[in-house]
GUZA-353674 format. One record per residue (C-alpha): residue in three letters; x, y, z. Coordinates in steps of 0.25 Angstrom, whole numbers, padded with zeros to 4 digits, always signed. Layout:
BEGIN
ALAXYZ
...
//
This chain:
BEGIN
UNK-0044-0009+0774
UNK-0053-0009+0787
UNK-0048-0003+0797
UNK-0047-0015+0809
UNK-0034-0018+0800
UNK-0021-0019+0808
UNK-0009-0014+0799
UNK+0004-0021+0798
UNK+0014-0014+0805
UNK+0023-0027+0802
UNK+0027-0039+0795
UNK+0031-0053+0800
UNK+0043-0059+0790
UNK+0039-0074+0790
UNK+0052-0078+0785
UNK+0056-0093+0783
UNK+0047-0101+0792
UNK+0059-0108+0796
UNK+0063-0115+0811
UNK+0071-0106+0820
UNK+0085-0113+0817
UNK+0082-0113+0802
UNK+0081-0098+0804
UNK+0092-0097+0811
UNK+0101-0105+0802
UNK+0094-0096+0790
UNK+0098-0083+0796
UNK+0112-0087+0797
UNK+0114-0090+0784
UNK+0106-0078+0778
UNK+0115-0071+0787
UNK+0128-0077+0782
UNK+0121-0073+0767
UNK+0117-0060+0771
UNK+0133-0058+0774
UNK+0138-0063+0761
UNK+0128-0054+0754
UNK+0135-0043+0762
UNK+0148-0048+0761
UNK+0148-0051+0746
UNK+0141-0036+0741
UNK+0149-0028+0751
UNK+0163-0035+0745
UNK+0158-0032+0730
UNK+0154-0018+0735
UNK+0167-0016+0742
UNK+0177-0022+0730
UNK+0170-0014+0721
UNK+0171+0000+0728
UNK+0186-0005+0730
UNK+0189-0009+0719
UNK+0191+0000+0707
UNK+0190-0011+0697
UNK+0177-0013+0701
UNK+0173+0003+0699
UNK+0165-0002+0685
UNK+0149-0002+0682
UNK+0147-0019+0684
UNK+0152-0016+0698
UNK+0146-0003+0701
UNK+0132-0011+0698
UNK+0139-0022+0707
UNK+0140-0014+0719
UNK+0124-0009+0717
UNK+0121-0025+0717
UNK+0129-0026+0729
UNK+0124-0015+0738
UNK+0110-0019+0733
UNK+0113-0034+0735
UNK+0117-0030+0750
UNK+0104-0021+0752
UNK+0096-0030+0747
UNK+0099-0042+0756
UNK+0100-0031+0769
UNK+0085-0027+0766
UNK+0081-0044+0768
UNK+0090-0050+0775
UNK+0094-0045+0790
UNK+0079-0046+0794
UNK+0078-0058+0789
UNK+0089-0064+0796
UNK+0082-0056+0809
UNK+0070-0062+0805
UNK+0077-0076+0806
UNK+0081-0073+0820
UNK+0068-0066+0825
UNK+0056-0074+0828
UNK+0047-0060+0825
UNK+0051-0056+0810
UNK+0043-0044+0810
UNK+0046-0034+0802
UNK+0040-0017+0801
UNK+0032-0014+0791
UNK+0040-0002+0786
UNK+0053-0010+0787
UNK+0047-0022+0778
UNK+0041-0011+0766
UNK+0056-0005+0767
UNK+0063-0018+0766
UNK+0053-0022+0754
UNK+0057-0010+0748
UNK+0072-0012+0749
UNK+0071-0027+0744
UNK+0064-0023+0733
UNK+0073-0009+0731
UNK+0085-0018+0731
UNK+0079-0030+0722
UNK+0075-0019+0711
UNK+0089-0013+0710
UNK+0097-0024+0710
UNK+0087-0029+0697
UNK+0092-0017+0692
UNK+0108-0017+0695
UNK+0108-0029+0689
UNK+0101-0025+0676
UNK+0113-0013+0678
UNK+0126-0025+0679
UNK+0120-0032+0666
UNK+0117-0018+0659
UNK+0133-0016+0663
UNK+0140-0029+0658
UNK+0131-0028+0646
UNK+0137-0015+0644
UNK+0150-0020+0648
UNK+0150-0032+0638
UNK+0143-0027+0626
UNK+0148-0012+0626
UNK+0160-0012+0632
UNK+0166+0000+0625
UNK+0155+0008+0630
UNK+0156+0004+0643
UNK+0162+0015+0651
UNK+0151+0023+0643
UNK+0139+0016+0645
UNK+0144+0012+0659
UNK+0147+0025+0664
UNK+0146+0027+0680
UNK+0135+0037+0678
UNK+0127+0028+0671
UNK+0129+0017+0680
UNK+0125+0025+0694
UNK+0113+0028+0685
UNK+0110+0014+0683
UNK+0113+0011+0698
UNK+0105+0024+0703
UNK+0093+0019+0693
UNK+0093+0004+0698
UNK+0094+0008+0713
UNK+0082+0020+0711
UNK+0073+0010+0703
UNK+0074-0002+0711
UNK+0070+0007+0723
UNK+0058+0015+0717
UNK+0053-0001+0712
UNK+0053-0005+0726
UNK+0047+0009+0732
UNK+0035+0006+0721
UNK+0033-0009+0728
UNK+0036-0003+0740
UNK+0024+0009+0739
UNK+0015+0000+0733
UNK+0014-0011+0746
UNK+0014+0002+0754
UNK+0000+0006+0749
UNK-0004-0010+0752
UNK-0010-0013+0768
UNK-0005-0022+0776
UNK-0015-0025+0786
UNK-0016-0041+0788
UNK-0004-0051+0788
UNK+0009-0047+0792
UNK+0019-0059+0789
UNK+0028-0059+0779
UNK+0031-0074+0771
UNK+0045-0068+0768
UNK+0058-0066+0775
UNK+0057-0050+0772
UNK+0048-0041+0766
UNK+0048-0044+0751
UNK+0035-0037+0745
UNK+0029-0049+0740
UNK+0028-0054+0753
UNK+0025-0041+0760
UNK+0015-0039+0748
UNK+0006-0051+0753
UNK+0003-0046+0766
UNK-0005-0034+0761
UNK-0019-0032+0764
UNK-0023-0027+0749
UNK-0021-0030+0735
UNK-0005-0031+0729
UNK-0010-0034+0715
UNK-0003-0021+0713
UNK+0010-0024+0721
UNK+0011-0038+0714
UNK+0009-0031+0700
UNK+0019-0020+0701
UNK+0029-0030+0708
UNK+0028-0041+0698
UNK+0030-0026+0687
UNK+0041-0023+0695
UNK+0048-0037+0695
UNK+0046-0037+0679
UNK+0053-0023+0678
UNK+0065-0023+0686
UNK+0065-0040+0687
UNK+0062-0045+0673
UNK+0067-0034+0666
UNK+0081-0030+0672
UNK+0081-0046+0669
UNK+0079-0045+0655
UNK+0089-0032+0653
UNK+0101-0044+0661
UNK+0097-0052+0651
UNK+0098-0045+0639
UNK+0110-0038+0644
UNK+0118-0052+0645
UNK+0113-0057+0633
UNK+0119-0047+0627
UNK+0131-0050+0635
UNK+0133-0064+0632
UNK+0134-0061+0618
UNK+0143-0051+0620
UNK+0153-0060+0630
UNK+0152-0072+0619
UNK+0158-0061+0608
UNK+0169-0059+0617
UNK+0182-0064+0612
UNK+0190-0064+0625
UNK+0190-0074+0633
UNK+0191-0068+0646
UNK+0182-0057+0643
UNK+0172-0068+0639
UNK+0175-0074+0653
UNK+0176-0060+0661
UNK+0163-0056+0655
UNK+0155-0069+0657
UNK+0159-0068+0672
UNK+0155-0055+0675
UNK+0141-0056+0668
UNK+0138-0070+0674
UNK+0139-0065+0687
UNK+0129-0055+0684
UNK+0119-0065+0678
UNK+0122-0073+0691
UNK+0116-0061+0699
UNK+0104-0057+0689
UNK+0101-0072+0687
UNK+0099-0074+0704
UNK+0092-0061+0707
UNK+0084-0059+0694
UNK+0080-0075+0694
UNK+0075-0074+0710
UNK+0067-0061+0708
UNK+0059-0066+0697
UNK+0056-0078+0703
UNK+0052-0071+0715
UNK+0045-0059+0710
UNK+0040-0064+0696
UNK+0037-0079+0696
UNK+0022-0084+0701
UNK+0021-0083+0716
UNK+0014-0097+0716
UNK+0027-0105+0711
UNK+0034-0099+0724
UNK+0031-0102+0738
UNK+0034-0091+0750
UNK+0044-0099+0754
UNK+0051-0100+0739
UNK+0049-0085+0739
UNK+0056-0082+0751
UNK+0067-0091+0745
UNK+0070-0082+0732
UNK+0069-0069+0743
UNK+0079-0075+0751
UNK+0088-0077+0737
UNK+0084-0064+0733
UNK+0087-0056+0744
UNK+0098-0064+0751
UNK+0105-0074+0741
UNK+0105-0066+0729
UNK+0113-0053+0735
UNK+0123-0063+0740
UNK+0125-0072+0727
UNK+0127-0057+0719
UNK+0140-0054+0728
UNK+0145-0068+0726
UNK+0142-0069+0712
UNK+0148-0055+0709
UNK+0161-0059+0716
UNK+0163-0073+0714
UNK+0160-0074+0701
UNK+0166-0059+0695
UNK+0180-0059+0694
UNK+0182-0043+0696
UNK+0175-0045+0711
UNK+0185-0055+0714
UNK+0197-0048+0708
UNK+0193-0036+0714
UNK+0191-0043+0729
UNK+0205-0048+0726
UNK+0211-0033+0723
UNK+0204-0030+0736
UNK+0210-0039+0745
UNK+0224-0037+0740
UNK+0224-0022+0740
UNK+0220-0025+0758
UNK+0230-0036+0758
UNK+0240-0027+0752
UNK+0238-0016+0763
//
């Protein structure tokens, strides 16, 4: 690099090119998501620490996806909201590398608690003698400690590899925050290495957490179908398509994004599946987990007695 190169010291995050009362009406409603995304985790977080029915390995996991769900959409969406209000959507260097790191932290390890909620109900279904074995506490804060450490060490590799990279040119973002592909662009030298160990990333903890869901409720239908009850035939089905609904939603729109031909999706597209990635999808999981799982809404309805009943 000569030396008459000015260093980027910050980023502009170009956002939607939208008019002012379009932001405006946009920043309402991803408020209005934004609080249902806390709302809807931070009840399911709050029935299950009441509630000692819920003290079980599927909602153990539950409560991780939830607090991850609620991390995850904090790291995105308040500056973006600020962004929507603020003519200058300038964000720090160091503030932008930290928020890449923590969206990628927190995509990574919900991969992985969701590989841990099927690797649960399979175990629950098909061995459910050797549940309580299997299942043990011990073993499942191992798989929760695992999922929170790997996800985090995946995204520090990303992290220290855009790290080595200059940035000495452009300095606008064509994204609504700081999501690596995007930041990745900007550099002033090659990312053939970035891009490689991305796309190897997405086929480990994308591609083949996907494949072990797959196999795991494969295995589970089969089972389900051999059960002769049936209302444990119906209890079963409900509890696992709800996790389907939540693998199939975050598992579809992180492939797309990070594993299909960039030439098939425009920036605006892309920014799309970010904004269902990072916004939609944590607020989907809370509804799907408590509209559609009957243990939630007992629970919710235990809840409310017990302070009605004060």
């Amino acid at each position: 690099m000569t030396e008459n190169q000015t260093w980027v010291t910050e980023f502009i995050l170009l956002g939607f090119p939208l008019s002012p009362k379009m932001q405006m009406l946009l920043c309402v409603l991803f408020s209005l998501f934004y609080v249902l995304t806390l709302l809807g985790n931070g009840v399911i977080l709050g029935l299950i620490w009441l509630d000692s029915k819920l003290h079980t390995p599927m909602y153990f996991f539950l409560s991780h996806l939830a607090i991850v769900d609620i991390s995850y959409a904090s790291n995105n969406v308040p500056k973006m909201l600020a962004n929507l209000l603020n003519k200058k959507k300038a964000i720090s260097f160091a503030p932008c590398i930290m928020q890449t790191f923590l969206y990628m932290a927190f995509a990574h390890t919900e991969c992985l608690i969701l590989v841990m909620m099927s690797y649960d109900r399979y175990v629950a279904i098909c061995h459910p003698l050797q549940y309580s074995v299997i299942m043990s506490w011990r073993v499942c804060t191992v798989l929760a400690v695992t999922s929170w450490a790997c996800g985090s060490l995946l995204a520090l590799v990303h992290v220290v590899l855009i790290l080595r990279l200059p940035f000495c040119g452009p300095h606008e973002i064509s994204h609504f925050f700081c999501e690596i592909l995007s930041v990745l662009k900007l550099a002033c030298a090659d990312t053939r290495l970035n891009q490689v160990v991305i796309f190897a990333a997405s086929v480990f903890i994308l591609v083949g957490p996907l494949c072990l869901v797959l196999v795991s409720y494969s295995r589970i239908l089969l089972a389900i179908l051999r059960i002769q009850s049936g209302e444990g035939r119906r209890k079963a089905f409900s509890t696992c398509s709800s996790h389907l609904c939540v693998v199939g939603l975050f598992f579809g729109s992180a492939i797309v994004l990070y594993m299909a031909p960039k030439f098939h999706h425009p920036e605006e597209q892309q920014k799309i599946l970010s904004l269902f990635y990072s916004l939609f999808n944590p607020m989907l999981n809370s509804l799907i987990y408590s509209l559609r799982n009957a243990e939630v809404k007992g629970a919710l309805k235990r809840v409310l007695w017990k302070h009605r009943s004060r």
